[in-house]
mmJSON file of the N, C-alpha and C atoms, coordinates in Angstrom:
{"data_MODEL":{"atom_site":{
"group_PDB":["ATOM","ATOM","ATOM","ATOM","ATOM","ATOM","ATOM","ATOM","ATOM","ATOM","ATOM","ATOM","ATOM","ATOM","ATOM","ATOM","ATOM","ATOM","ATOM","ATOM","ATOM","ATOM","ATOM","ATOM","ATOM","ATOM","ATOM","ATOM","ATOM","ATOM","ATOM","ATOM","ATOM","ATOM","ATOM","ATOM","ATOM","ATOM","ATOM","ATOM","ATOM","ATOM","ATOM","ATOM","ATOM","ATOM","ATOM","ATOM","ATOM","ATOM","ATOM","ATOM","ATOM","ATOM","ATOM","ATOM","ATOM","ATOM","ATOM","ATOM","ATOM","ATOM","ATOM","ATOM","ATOM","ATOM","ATOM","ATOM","ATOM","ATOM","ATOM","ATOM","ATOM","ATOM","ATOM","ATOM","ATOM","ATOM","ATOM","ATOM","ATOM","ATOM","ATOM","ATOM","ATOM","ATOM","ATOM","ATOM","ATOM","ATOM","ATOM","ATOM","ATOM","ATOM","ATOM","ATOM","ATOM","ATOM","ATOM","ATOM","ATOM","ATOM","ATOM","ATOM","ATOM","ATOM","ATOM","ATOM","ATOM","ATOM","ATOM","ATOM","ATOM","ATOM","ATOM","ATOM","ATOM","ATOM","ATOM","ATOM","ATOM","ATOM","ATOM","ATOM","ATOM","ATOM","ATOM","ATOM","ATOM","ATOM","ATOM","ATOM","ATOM","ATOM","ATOM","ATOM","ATOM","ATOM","ATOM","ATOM","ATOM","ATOM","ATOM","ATOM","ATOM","ATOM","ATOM","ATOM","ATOM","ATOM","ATOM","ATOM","ATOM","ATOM","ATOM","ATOM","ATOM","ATOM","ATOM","ATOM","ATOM","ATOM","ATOM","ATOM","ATOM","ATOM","ATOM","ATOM","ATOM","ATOM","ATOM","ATOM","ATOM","ATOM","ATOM","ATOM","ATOM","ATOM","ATOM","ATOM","ATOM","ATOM","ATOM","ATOM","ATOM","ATOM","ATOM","ATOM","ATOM","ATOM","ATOM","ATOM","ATOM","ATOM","ATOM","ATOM","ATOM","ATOM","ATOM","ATOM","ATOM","ATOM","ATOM","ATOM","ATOM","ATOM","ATOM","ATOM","ATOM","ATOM","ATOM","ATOM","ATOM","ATOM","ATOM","ATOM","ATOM","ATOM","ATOM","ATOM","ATOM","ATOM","ATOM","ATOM","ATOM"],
"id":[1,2,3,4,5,6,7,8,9,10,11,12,13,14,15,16,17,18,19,20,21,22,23,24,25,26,27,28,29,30,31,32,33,34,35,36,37,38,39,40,41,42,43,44,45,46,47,48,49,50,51,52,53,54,55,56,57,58,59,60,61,62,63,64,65,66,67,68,69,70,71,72,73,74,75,76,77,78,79,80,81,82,83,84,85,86,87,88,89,90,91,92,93,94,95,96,97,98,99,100,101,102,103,104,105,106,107,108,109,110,111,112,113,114,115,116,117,118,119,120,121,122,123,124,125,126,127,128,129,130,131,132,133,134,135,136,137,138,139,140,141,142,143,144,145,146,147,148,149,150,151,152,153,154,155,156,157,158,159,160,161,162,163,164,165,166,167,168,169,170,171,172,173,174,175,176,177,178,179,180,181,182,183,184,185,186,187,188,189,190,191,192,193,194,195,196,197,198,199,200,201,202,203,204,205,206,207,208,209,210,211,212,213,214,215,216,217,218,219,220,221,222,223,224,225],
"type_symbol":["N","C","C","N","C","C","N","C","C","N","C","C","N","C","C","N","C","C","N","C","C","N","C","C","N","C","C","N","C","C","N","C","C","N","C","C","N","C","C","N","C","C","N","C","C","N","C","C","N","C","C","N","C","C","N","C","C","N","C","C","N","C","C","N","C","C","N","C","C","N","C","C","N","C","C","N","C","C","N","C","C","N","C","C","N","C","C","N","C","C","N","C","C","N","C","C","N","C","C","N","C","C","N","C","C","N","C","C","N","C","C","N","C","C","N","C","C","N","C","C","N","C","C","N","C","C","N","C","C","N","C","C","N","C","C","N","C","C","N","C","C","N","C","C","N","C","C","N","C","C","N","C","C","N","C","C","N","C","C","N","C","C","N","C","C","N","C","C","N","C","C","N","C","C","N","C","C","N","C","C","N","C","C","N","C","C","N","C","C","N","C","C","N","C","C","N","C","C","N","C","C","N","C","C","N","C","C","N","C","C","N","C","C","N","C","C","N","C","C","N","C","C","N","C","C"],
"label_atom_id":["N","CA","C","N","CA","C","N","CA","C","N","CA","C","N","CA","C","N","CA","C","N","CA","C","N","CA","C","N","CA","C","N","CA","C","N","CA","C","N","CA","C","N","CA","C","N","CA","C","N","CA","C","N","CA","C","N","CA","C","N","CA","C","N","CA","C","N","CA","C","N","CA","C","N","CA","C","N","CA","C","N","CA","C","N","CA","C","N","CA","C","N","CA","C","N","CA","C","N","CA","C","N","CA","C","N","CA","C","N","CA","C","N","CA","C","N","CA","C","N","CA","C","N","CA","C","N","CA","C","N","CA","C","N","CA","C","N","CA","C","N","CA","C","N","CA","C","N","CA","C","N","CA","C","N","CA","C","N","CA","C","N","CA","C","N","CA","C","N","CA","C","N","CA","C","N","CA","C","N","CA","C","N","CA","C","N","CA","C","N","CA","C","N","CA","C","N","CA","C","N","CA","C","N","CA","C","N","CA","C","N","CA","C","N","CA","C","N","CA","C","N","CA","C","N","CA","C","N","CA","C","N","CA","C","N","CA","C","N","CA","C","N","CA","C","N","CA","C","N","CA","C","N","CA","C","N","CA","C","N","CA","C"],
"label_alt_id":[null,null,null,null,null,null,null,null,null,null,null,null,null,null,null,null,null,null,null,null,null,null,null,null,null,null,null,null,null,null,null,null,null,null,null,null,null,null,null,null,null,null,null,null,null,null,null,null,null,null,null,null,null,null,null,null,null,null,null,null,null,null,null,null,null,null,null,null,null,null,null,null,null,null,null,null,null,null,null,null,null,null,null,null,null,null,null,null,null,null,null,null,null,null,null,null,null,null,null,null,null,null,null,null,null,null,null,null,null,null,null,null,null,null,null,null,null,null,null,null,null,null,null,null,null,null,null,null,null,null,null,null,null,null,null,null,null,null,null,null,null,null,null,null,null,null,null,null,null,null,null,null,null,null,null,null,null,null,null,null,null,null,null,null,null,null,null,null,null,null,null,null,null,null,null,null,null,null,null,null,null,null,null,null,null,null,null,null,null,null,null,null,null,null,null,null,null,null,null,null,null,null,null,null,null,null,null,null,null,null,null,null,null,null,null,null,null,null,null,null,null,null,null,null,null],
"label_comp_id":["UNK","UNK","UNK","UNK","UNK","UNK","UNK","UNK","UNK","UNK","UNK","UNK","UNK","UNK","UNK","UNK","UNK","UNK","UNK","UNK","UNK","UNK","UNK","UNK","UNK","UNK","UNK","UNK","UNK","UNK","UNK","UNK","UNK","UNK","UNK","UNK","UNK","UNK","UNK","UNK","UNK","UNK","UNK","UNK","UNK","UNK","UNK","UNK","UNK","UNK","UNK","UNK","UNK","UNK","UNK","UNK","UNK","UNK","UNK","UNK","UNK","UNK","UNK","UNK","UNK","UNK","UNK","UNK","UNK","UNK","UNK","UNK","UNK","UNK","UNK","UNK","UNK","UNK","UNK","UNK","UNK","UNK","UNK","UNK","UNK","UNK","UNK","UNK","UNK","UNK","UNK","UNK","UNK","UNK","UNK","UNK","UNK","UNK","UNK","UNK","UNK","UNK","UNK","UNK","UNK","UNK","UNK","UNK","UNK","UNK","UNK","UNK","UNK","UNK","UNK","UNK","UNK","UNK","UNK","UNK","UNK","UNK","UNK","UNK","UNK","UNK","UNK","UNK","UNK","UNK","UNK","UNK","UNK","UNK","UNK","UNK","UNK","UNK","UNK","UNK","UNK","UNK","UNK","UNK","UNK","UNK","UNK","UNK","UNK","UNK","UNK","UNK","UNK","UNK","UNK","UNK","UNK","UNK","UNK","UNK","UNK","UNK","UNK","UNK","UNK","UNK","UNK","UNK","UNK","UNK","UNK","UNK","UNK","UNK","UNK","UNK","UNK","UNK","UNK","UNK","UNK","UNK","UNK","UNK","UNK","UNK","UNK","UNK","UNK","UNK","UNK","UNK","UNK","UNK","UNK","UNK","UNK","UNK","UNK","UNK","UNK","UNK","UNK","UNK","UNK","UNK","UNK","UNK","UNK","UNK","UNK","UNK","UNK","UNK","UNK","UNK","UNK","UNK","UNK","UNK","UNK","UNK","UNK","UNK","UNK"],
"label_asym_id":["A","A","A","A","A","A","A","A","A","A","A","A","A","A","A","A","A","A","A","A","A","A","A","A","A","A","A","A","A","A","A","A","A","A","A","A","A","A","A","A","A","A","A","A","A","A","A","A","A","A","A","A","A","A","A","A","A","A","A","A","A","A","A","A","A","A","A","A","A","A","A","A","A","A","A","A","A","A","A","A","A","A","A","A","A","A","A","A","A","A","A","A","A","A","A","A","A","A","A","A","A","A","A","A","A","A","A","A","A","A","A","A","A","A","A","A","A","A","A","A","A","A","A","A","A","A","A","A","A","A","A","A","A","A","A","A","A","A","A","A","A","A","A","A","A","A","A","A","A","A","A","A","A","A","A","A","A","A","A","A","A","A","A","A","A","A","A","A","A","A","A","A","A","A","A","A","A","A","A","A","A","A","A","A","A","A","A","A","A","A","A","A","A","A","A","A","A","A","A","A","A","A","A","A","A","A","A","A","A","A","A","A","A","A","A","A","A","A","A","A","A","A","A","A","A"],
"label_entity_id":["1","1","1","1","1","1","1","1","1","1","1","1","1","1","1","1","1","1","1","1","1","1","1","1","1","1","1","1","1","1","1","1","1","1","1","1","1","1","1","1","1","1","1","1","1","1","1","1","1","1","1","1","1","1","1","1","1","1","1","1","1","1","1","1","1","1","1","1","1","1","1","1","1","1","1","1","1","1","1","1","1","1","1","1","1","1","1","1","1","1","1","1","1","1","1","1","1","1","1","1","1","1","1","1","1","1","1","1","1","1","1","1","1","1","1","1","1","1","1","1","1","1","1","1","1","1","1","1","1","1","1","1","1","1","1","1","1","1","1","1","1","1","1","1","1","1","1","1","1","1","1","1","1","1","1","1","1","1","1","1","1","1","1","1","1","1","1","1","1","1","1","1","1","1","1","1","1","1","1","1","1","1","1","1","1","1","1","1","1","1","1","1","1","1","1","1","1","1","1","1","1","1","1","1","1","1","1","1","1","1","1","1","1","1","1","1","1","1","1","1","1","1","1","1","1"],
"label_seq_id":[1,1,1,2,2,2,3,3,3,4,4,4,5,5,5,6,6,6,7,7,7,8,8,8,9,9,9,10,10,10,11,11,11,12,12,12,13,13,13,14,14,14,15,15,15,16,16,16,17,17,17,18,18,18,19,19,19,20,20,20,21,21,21,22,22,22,23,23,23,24,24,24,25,25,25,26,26,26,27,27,27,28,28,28,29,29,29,30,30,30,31,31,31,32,32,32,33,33,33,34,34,34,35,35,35,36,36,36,37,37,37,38,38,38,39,39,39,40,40,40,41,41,41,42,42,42,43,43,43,44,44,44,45,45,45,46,46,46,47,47,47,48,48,48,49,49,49,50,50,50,51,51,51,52,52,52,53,53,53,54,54,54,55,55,55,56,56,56,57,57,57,58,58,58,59,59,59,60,60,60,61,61,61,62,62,62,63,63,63,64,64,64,65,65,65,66,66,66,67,67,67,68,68,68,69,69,69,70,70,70,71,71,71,72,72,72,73,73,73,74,74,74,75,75,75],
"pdbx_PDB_ins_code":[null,null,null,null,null,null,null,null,null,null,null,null,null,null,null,null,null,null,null,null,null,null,null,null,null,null,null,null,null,null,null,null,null,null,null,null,null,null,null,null,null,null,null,null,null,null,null,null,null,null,null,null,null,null,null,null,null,null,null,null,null,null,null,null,null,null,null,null,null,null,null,null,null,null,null,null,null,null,null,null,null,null,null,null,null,null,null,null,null,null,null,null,null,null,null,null,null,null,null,null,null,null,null,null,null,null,null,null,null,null,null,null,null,null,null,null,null,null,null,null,null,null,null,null,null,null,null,null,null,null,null,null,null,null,null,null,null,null,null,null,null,null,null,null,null,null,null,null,null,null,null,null,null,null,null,null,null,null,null,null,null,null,null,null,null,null,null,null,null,null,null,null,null,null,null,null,null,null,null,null,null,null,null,null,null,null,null,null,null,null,null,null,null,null,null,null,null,null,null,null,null,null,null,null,null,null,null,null,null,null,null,null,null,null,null,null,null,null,null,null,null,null,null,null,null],
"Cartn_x":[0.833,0.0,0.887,0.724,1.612,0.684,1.625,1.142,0.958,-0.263,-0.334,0.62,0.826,1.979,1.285,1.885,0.959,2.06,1.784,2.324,3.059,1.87,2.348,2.941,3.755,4.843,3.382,3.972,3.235,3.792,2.885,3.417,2.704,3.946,3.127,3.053,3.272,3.463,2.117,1.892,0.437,0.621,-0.719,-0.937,-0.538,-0.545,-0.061,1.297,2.224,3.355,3.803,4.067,4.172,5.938,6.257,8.347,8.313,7.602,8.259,7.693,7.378,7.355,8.692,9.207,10.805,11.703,12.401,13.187,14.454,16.188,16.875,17.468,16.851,17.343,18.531,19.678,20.645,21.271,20.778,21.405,23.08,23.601,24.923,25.955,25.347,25.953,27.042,27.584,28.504,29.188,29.017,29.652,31.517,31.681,33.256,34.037,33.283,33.917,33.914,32.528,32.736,33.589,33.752,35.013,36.127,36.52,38.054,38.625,37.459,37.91,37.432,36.783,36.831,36.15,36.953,36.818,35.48,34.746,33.968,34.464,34.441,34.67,33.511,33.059,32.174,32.901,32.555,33.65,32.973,33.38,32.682,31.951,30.536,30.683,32.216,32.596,34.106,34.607,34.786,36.182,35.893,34.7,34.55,34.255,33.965,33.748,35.22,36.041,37.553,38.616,37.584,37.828,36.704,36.859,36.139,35.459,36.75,36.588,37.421,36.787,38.004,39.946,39.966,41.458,41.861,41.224,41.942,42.205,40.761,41.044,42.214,42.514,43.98,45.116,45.336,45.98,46.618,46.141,46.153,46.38,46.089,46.193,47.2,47.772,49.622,50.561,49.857,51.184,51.479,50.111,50.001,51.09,51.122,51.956,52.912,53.463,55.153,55.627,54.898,55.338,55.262,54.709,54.825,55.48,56.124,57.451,58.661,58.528,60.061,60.037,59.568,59.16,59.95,60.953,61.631,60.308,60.649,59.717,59.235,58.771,58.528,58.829,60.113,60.443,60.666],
"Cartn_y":[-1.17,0.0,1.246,2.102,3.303,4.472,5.443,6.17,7.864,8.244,9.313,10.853,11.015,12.211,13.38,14.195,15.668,16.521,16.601,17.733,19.535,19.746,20.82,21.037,21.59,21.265,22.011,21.223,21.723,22.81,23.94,25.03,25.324,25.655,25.419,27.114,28.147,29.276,29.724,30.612,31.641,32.927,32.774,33.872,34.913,35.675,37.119,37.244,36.118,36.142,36.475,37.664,38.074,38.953,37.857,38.126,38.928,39.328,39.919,42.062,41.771,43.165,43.338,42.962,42.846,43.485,44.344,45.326,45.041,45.084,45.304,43.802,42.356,41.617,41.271,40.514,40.46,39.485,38.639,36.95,37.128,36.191,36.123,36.89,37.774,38.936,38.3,37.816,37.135,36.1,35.755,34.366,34.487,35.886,36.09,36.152,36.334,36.083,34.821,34.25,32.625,31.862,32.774,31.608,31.921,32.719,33.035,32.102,31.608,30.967,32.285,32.852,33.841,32.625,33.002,32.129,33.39,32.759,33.982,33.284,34.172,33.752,34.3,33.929,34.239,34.973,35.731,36.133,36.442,35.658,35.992,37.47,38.255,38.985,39.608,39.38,40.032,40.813,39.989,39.74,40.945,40.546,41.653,43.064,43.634,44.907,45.145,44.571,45.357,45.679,45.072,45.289,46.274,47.387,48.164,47.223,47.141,46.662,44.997,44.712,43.439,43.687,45.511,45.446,45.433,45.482,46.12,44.44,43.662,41.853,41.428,41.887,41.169,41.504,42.964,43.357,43.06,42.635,41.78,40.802,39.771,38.492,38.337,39.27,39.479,39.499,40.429,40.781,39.621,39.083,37.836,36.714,36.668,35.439,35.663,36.965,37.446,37.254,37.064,36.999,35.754,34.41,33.57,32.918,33.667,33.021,33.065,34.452,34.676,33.875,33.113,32.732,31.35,30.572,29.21,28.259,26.858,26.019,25.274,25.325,23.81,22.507,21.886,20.977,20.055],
"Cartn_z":[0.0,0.0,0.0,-1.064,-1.43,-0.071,0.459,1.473,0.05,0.685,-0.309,-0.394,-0.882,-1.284,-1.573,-0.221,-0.312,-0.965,-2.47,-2.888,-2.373,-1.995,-0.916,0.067,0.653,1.873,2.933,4.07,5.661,5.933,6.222,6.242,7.885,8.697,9.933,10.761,10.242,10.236,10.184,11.18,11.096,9.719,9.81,8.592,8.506,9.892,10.203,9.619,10.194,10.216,8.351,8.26,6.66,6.205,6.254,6.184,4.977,3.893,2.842,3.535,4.533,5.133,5.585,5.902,7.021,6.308,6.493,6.346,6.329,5.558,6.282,6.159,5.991,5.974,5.527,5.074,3.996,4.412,3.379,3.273,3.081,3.824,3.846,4.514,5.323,5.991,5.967,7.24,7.815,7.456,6.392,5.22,5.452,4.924,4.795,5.931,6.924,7.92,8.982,8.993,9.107,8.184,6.666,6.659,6.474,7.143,7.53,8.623,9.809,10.681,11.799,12.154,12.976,14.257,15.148,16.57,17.499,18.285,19.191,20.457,21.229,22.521,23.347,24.405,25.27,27.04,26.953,27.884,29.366,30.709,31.925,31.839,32.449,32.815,33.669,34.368,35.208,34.282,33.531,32.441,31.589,31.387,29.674,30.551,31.792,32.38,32.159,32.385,32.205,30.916,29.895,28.178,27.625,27.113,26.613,25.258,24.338,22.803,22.543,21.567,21.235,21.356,20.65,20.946,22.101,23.085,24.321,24.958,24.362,24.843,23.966,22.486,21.913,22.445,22.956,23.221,24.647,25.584,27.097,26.462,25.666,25.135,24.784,23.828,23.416,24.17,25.204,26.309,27.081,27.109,28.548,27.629,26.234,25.283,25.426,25.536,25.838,27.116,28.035,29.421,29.698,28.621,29.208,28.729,27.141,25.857,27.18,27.569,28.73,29.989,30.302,31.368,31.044,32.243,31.756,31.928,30.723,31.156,32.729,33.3,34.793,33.623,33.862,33.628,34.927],
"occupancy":[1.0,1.0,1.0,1.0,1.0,1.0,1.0,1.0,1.0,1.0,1.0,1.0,1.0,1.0,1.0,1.0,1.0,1.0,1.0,1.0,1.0,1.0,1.0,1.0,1.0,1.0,1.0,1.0,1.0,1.0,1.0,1.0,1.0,1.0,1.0,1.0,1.0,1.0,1.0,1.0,1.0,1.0,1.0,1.0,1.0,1.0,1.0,1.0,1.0,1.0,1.0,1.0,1.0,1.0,1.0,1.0,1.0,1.0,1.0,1.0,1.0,1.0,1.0,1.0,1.0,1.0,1.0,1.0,1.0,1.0,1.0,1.0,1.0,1.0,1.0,1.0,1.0,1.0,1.0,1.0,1.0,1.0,1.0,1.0,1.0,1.0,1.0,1.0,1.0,1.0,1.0,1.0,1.0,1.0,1.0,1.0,1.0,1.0,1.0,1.0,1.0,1.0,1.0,1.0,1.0,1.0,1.0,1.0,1.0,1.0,1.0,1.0,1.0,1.0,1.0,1.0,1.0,1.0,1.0,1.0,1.0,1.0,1.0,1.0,1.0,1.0,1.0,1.0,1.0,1.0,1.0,1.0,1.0,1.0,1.0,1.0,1.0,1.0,1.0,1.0,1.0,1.0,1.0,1.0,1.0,1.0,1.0,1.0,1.0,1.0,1.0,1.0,1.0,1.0,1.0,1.0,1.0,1.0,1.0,1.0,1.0,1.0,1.0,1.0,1.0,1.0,1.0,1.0,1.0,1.0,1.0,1.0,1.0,1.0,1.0,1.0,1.0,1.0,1.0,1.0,1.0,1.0,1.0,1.0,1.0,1.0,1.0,1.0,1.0,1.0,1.0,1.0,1.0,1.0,1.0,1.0,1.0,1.0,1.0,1.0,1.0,1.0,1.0,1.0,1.0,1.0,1.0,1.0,1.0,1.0,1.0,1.0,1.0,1.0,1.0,1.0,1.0,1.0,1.0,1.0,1.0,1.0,1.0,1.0,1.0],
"B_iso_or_equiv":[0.0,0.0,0.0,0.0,0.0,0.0,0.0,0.0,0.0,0.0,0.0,0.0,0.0,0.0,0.0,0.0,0.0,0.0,0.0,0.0,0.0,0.0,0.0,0.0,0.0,0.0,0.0,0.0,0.0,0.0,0.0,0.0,0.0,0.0,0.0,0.0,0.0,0.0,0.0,0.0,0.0,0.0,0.0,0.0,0.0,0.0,0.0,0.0,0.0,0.0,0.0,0.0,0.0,0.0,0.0,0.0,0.0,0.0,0.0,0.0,0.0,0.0,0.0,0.0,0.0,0.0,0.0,0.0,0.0,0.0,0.0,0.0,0.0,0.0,0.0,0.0,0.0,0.0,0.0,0.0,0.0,0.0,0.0,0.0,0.0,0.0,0.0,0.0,0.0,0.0,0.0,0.0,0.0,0.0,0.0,0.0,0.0,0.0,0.0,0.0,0.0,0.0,0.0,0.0,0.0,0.0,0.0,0.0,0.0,0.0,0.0,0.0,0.0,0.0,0.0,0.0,0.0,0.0,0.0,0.0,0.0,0.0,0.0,0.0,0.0,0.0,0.0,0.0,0.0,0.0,0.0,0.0,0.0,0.0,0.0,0.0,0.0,0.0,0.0,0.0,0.0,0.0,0.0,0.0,0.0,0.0,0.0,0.0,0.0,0.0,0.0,0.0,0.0,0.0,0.0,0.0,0.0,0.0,0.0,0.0,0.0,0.0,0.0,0.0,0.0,0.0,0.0,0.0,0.0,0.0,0.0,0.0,0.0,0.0,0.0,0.0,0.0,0.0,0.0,0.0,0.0,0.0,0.0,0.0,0.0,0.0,0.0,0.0,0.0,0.0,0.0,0.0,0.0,0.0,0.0,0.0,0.0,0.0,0.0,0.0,0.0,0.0,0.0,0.0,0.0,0.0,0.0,0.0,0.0,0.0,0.0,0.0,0.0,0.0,0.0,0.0,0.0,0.0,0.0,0.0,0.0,0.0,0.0,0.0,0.0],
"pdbx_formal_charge":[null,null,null,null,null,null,null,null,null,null,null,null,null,null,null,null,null,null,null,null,null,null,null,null,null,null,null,null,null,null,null,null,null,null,null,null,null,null,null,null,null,null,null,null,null,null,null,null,null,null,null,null,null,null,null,null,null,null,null,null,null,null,null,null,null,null,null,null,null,null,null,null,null,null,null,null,null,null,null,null,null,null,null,null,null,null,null,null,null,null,null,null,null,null,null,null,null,null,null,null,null,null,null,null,null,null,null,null,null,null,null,null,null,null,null,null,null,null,null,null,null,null,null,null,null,null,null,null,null,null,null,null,null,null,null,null,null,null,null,null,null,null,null,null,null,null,null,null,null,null,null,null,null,null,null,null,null,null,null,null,null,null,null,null,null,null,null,null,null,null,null,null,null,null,null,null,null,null,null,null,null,null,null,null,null,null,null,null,null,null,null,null,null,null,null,null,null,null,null,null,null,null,null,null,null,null,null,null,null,null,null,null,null,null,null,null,null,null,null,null,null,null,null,null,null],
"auth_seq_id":[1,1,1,2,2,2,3,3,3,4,4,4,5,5,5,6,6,6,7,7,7,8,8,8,9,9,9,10,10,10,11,11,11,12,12,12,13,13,13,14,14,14,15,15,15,16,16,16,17,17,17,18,18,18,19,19,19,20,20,20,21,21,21,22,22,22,23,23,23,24,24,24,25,25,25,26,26,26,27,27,27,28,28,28,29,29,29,30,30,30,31,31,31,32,32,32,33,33,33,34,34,34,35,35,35,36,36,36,37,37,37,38,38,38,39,39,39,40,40,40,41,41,41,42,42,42,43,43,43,44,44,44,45,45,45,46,46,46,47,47,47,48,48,48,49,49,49,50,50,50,51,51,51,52,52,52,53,53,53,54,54,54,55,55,55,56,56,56,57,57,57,58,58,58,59,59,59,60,60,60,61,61,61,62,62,62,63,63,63,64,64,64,65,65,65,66,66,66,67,67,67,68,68,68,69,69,69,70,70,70,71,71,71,72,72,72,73,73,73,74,74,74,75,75,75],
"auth_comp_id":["UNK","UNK","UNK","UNK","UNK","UNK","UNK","UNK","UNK","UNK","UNK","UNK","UNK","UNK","UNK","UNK","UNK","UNK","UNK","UNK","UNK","UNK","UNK","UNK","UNK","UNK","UNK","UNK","UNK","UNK","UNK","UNK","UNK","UNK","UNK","UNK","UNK","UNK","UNK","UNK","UNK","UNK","UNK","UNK","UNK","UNK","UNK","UNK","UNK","UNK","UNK","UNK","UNK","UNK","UNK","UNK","UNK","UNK","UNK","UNK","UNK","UNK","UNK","UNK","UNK","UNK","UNK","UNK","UNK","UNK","UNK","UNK","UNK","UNK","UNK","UNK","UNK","UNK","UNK","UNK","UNK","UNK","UNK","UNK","UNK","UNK","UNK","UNK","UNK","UNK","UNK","UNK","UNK","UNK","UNK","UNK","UNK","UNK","UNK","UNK","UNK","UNK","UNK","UNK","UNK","UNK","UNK","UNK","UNK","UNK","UNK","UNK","UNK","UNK","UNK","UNK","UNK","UNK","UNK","UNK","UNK","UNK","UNK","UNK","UNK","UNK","UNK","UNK","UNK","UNK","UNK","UNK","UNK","UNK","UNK","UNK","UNK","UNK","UNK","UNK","UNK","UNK","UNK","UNK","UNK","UNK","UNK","UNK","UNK","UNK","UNK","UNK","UNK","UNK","UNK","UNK","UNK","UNK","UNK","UNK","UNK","UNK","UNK","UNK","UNK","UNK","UNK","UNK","UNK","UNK","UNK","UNK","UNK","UNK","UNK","UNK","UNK","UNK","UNK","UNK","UNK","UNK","UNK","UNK","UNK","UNK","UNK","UNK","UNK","UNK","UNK","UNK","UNK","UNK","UNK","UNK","UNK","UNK","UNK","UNK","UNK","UNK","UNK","UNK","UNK","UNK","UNK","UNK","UNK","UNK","UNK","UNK","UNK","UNK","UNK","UNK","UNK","UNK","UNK","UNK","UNK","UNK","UNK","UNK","UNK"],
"auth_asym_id":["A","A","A","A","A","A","A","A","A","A","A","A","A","A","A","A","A","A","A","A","A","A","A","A","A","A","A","A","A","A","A","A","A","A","A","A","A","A","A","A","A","A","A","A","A","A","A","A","A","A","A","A","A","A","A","A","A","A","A","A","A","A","A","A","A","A","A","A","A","A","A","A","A","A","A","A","A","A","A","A","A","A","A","A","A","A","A","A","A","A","A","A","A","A","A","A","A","A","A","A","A","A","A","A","A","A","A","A","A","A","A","A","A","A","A","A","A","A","A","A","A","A","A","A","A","A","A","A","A","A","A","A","A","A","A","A","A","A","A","A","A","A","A","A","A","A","A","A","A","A","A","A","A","A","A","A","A","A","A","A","A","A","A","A","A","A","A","A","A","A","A","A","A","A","A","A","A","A","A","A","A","A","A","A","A","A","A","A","A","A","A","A","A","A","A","A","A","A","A","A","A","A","A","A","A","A","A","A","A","A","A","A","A","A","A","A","A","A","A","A","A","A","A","A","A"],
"auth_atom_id":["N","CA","C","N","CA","C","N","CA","C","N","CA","C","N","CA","C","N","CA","C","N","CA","C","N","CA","C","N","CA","C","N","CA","C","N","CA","C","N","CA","C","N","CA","C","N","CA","C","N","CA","C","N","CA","C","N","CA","C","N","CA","C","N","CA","C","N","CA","C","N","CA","C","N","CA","C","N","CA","C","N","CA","C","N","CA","C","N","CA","C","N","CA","C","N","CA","C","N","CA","C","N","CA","C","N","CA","C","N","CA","C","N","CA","C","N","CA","C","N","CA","C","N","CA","C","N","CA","C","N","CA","C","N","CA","C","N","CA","C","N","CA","C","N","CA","C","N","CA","C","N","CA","C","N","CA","C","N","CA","C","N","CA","C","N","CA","C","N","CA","C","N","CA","C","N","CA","C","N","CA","C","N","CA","C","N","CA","C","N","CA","C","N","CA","C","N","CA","C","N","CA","C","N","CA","C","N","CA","C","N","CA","C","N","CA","C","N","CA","C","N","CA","C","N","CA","C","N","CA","C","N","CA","C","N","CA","C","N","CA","C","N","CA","C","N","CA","C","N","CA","C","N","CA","C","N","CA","C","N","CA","C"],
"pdbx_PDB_model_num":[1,1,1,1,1,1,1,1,1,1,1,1,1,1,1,1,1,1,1,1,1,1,1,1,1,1,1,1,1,1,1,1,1,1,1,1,1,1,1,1,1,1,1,1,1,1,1,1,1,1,1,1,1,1,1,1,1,1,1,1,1,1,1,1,1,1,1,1,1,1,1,1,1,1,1,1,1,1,1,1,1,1,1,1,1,1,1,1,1,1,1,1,1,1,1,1,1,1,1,1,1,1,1,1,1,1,1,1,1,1,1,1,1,1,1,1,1,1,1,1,1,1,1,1,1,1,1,1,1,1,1,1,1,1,1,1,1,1,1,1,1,1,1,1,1,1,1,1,1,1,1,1,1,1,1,1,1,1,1,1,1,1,1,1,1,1,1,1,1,1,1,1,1,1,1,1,1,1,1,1,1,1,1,1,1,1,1,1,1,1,1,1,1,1,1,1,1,1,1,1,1,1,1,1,1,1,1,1,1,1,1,1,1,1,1,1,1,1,1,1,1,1,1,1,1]
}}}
């Protein structure tokens, strides 16, 4: 017994709901930069009150890499 085939897709969305009003949209925004590899980080409240911007977090991030290049290994 073949099960019958509803041509039409289930559309489970209310009527109101009318997306070609929506403003502003733009497919792909963010494409070029998801594929660069861009990492996000989520950062404690604490943490991020003492970083204004991302540079000020690379910039602590750099310094903290240099202080720990100079630093001898714990062997």
């Amino acid at each position: 017994m073949k099960k019958e085939v509803n041509s039409e897709m289930d559309d489970d969305l209310r009527p109101e709901y009318d997306f070609s009003q929506l403003a502003g949209g733009v497919r792909g925004k963010y494409v070029e930069r998801y594929r660069t590899g861009t990492n996000l980080v989520l950062l404690d409240p604490d943490v991020a009150q003492a970083f204004p911007n991302e540079d000020a977090v690379n910039e602590a991030l750099r310094l903290l890499m240099k202080i720990a290049q100079r630093q001898p290994a714990n062997d």
